[in-house]
N, C-alpha and C positions, 0 to 999 in steps of 0.2 A: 055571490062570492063564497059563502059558506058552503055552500051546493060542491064549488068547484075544490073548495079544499076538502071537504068530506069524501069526494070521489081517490083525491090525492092521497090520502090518507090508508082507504082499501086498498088502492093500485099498489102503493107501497107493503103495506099488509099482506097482499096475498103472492106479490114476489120475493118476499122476506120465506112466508111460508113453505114456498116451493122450489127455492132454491135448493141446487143440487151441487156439493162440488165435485169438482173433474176428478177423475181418475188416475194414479200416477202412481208410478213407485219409488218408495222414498231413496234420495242419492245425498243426502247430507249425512257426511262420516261422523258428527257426533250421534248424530239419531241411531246410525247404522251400530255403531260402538254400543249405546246404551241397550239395542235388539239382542246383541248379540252378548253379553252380558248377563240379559234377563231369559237369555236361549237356553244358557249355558246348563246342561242335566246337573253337571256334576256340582253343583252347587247348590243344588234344591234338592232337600232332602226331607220334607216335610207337605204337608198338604194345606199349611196354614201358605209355608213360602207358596207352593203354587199357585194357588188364589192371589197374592202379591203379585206375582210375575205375571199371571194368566188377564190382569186388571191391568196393568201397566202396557204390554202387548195391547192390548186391546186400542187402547187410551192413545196412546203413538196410532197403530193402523188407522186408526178411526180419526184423528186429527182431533180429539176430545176437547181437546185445550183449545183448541183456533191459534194452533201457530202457525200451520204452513200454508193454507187455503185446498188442500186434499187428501184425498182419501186412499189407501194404500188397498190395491183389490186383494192383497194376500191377506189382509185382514178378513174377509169374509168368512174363515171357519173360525178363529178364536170370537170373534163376534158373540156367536153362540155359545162358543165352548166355556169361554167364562163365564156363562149362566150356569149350566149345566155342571161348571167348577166350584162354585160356589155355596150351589145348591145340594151337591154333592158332601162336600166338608159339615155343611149345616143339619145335615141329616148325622152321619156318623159322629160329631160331638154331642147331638140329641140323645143317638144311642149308648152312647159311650156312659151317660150320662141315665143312664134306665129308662129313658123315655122316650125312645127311637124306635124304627123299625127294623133295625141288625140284629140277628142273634152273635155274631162272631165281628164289632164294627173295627177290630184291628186287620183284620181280613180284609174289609172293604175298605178301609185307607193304606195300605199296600198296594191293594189293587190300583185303586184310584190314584195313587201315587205315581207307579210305576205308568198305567195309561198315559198320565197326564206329561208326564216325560222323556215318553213316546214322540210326542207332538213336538215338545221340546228342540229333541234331539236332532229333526229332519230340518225344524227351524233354526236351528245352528247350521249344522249341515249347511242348507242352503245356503246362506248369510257370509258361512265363511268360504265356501268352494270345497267344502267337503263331503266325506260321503251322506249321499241324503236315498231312501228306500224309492221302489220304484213306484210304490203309490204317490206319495209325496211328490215324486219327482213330475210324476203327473199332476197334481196339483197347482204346483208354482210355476208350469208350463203354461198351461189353462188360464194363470193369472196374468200371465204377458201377452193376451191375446183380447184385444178389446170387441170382438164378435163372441166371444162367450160373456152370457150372463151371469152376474155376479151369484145370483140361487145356484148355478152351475158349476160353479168354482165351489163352493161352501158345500155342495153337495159333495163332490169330490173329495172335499177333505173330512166329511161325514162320513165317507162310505169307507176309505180308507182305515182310518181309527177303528172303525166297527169290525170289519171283513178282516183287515190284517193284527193291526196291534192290538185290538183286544186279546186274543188269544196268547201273545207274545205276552201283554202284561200279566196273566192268569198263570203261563210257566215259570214267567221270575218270579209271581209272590207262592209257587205250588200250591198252589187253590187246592182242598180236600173236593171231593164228591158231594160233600154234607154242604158246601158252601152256594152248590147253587138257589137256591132260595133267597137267599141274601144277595145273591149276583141280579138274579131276575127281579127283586124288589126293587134293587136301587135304581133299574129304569123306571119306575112307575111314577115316580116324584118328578121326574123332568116334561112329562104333558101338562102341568101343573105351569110349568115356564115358558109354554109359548108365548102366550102374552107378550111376556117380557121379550122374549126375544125375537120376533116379530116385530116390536115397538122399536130393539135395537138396529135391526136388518133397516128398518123407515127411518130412524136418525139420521144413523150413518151415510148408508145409500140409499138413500132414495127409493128403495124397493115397498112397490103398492102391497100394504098388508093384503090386500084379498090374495094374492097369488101368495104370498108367505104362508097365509093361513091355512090355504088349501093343500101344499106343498107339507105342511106340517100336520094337517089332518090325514093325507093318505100314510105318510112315515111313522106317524105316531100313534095314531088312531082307528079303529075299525080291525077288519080282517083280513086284510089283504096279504098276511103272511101264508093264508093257503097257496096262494099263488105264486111262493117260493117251495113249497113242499112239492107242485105239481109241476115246475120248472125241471128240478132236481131229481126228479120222481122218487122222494123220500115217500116211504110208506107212513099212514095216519093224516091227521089235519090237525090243525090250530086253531084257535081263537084269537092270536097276536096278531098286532099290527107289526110292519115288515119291520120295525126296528126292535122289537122285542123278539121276532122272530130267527134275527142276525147273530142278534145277540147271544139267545138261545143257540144255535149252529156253531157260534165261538167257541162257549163253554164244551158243546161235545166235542169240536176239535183239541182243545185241551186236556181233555181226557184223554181223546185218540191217541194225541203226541207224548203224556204221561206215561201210558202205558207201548208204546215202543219203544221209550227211553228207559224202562226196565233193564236191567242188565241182565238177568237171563234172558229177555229176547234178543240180545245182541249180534245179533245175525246178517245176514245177506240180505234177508225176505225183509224183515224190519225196517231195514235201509230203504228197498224200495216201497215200501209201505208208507214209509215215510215221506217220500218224493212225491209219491200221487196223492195221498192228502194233503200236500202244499200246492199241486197243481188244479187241487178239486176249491182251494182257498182263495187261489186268484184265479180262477175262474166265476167263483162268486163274488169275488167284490168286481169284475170287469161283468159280467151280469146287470148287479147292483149300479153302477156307473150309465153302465145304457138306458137303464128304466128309467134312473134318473133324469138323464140330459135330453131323453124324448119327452118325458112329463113333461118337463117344465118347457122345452121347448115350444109342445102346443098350448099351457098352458099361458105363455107368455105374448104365442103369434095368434092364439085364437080365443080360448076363453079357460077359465081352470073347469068349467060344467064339462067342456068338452073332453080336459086331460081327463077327468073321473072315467068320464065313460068308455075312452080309449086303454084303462088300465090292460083291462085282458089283452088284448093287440097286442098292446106296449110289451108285454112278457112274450107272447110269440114269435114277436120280431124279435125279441132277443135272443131265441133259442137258435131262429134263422142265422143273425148275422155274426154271435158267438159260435155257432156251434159246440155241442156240450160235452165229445167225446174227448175223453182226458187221456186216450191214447193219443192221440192227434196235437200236431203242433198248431198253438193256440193261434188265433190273428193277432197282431200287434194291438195292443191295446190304444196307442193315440189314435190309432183312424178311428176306433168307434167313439172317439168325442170328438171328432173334426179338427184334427192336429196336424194331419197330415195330408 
């Protein structure tokens, strides 16, 4: 008898363990009401509130509390991004504070302000039927599609922030030249949070840390940002992993756009000067989008040893099936993540 209720006991235990809940997006209008609320940019004006907001977001997507029995896949980039939120604030009051890694950490709560309101804004946007960017708007596509993987979706909304609205948030706080150091610092504390959020990506959904980790070591770790310099055929090479290396490309975009929006350059040429370095930005985050949804894709139907060793591939097929001349009218971005 003991035998049979010991057995009862693990069987229970390790279905408690591995339970997964389903997938859904939420339709209850006070839920929807309180999203949209905590969406809202114009009402966060600080970095303390977005951490609030960015925690609450989460907390809903993720079903935190156990009130509805699921999980909302639009959740999948705040997931992370409240780590990286939070971590972010705890650093610039460290520096603010003389004992941080900022030299300018008014600078990098701007920034990070404005980033983070970014995200915000597309999350209203959506929520309410209004206007939402066309990274975004791929995004919350991606999330109504239950043949995409949830790393898939979160990468999307990675690559976006990084490729598009970084740069966007850098023009509204007019980031100096001198600020880069400080810009490039403050990703270095967020490899520091995989863990965590890895640990969150497995709470929530169900997702095998092995493939998060790995997904999080090529992004975050190593050198695999040469392999955006040789896409690009940017001259030089790097030692950054491809999300320091985005990031980095951000920043000289912002200078790029800084200085066209000079008013003695005010010109014709400036104008389109200006049009192909936005062409050359989404053409890098739809790049950025393909690496991603192939990585993971083999790393998910075969093994993550395999996505490693397929990196280089992964980048030449992407030159293939983007093509990279920024005369030419681009591919539609949703076929290259299976949307269409």
């Amino acid at each position: 008898m003991f035998q049979i209720i010991f057995q009862i006991i693990i069987f229970i235990s390790l279905v408690s363990f591995t339970y997964c809940k389903p997938l859904a997006h939420i339709q209850d209008s006070d839920i929807l009401s309180t999203l949209i609320n905590l969406s809202d940019p114009t009402q966060v004006n600080s970095m303390e509130q977005l951490e609030t907001n960015m925690i609450a977001i989460k907390t809903i997507f993720g079903d935190l509390e156990n009130k509805r029995g699921f999980v909302d896949p639009r959740g999948a980039f705040p997931t992370i991004y409240q780590v990286t939120t939070s971590k972010g604030l705890q650093k610039i009051i460290s520096s603010e504070n003389g004992e941080g890694p900022f030299n300018n950490p008014s600078m990098v709560r701007c920034f990070a302000l404005q980033f983070g309101k970014l995200y915000l804004k597309n999350l209203h946007g959506h929520l309410t039927n209004g206007p939402v960017s066309e990274g975004w708007s791929t995004y919350y596509k991606m999330a109504t599609s239950p043949k995409i993987h949830i790393l898939q979706i979160m990468g999307a909304g990675a690559n976006v922030h990084i490729n598009l609205d970084l740069t966007t948030a850098l023009q509204t706080c007019e980031a100096p030249k001198t600020f880069l150091k400080d810009f490039m610092q403050a990703g270095k504390p967020l490899v520091q949070e995989i863990p965590k959020m890895a640990k969150d990506l497995q709470t929530i959904y169900d997702i095998d840390p092995k493939l998060t980790y790995g997904l999080f070591k090529m992004y975050f770790i190593g050198t695999a940002g040469d392999l955006i310099f040789k896409l690009f055929n940017f001259k030089g090479n790097t030692s950054s992993a491809i999300f320091q290396t985005l990031r980095w490309m951000g920043f000289k975009n912002h200078k790029s756009l800084t200085r066209l929006h000079n008013p003695k350059w005010y010109t014709v040429i400036p104008h389109a000067r200006e049009a192909l370095l936005r062409k050359k930005m989404r053409t890098i985050w739809k790049a950025s989008n393909f690496v991603l949804n192939k990585w993971i894709h083999i790393a998910h139907t075969k093994s993550v040893n395999e996505a490693e060793n397929s990196l280089n591939h992964i980048f030449k097929d992407a030159i293939k099936n983007i093509g990279f001349n920024l005369f030419k009218k681009q591919k539609n971005s949703q076929s290259l993540i299976g949307l269409d």
